[in-house]
C-alpha positions in Angstrom: 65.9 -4.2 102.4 64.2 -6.1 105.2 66.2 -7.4 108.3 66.0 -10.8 107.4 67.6 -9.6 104.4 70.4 -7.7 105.4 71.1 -10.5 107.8 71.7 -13.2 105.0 73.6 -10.4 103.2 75.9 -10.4 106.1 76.4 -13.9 107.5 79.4 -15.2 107.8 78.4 -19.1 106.5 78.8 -19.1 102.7 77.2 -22.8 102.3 74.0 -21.6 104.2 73.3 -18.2 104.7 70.2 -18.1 106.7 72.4 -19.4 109.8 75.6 -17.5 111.3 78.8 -20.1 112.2 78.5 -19.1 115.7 75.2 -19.3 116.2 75.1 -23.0 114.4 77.7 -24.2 116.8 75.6 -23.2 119.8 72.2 -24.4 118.5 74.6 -28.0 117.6 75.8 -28.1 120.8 72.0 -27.7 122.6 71.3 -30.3 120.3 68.3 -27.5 118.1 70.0 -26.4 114.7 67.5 -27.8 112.5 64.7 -26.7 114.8 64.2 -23.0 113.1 65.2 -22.1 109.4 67.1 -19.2 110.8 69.5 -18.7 112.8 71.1 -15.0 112.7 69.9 -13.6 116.0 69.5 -14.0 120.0 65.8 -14.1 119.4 66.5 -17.1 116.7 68.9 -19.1 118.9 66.3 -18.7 122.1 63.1 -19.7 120.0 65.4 -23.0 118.3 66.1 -23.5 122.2 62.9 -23.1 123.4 62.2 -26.1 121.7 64.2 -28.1 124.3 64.4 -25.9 127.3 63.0 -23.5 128.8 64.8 -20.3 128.4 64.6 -17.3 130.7 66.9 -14.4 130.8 69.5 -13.9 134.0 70.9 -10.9 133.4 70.2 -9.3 136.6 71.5 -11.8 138.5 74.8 -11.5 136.6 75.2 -7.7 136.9 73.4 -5.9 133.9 74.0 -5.0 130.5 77.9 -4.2 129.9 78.8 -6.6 132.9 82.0 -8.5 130.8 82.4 -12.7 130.4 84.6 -12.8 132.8 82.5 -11.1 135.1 79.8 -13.2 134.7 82.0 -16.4 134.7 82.1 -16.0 138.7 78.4 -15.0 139.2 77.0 -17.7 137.5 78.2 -20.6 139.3 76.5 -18.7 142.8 73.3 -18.5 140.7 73.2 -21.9 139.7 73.7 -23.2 143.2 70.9 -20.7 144.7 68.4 -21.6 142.0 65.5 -23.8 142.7 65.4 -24.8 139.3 67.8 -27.2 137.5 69.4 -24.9 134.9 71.2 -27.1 132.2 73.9 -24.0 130.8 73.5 -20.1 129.9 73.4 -18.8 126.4 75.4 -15.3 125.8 75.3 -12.7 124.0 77.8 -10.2 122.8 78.5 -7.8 120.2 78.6 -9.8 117.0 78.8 -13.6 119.2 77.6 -16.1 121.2 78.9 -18.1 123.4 76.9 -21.6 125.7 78.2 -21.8 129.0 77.7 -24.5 131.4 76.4 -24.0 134.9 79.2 -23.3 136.7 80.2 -20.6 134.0 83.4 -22.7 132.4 83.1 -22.1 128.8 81.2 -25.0 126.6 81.3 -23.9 122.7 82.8 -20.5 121.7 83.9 -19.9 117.8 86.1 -17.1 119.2 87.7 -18.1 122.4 89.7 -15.2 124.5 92.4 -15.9 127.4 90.6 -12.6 129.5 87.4 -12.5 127.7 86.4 -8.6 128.7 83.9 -8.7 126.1 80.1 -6.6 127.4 77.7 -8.9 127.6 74.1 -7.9 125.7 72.0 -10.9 126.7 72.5 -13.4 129.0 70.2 -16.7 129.2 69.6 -19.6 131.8 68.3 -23.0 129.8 66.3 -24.4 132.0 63.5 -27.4 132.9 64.8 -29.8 130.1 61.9 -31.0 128.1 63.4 -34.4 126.8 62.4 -33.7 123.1 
C-alpha cells in the first residue's frame, strides 16, 4: 500500500476521501481548497497555501518541536510584531490536526477546539507576503 493510499484509507471525510475535514477547513479558510487534489498532510496544506502565500516555517521562534498551543499562543504575537515581514496567520500542526492561527496567536478555524489546548506542536508555519491570487 502506498502512502497516498493508506491516507484515503484513513480519512475521516466519507464524501471525499482525498482531503481530511480538518485539513479542508483550513485550506477554506486561506481561501486554497481546490488548489491541490489532496489534502491529507502538512506538506499538502503548505503547497495548496503556497499558492497564495508565502509559507515559511517558525518553529524556532516559537520554542521547538513539543512546545504546546498554548505556548505558542503567547510567542507568536512577539514574533509577529518583531517581524519585518507582514505575516497574514500561522498554520499548525499537531498529532492528527491542524489548526490556522491569526497573527496575534488567537485561534481562527480549529475542527477540535480545547479550553487549555496542551497539545505538542509538530510544525508550525508563518503565511506570509500575500500574493493576491
Amino acid at each position: 500500500m502506498t502512502d497516498r493510499q493508506y491516507y484515503r484509507a484513513g480519512s475521516n471525510n466519507p464524501e471525499n476521501p482525498n482531503k481530511n475535514l480538518c485539513t479542508i477547513a483550513v485550506a477554506e479558510a486561506l481561501g486554497v481548497v481546490d488548489r491541490v487534489r489532496y489534502l491529507h498532510t502538512i506538506t499538502d496544506l503548505c503547497r495548496a497555501a503556497r499558492t497564495r502565500y508565502s509559507v515559511r516555517s517558525r518553529m524556532s521562534a516559537v520554542g521547538g518541536k513539543g512546545t504546546s498551543v498554548g505556548q505558542a499562543r503567547a510567542k507568536m504575537a512577539s514574533v509577529t510584531s518583531k517581524s519585518n515581514e507582514a505575516i497574514y496567520g500561522y498554520i499548525i500542526r499537531v498529532d492528527g490536526h491542524v489548526i490556522l492561527c491569526r497573527p496575534d496567536g488567537s485561534t481562527h478555524t480549529d475542527t477540535d477546539p480545547r479550553q487549555r489546548d496542551r497539545r505538542g506542536i509538530t510544525h508550525l508555519y508563518a503565511l506570509l507576503n500575500h500574493r493576491g491570487c
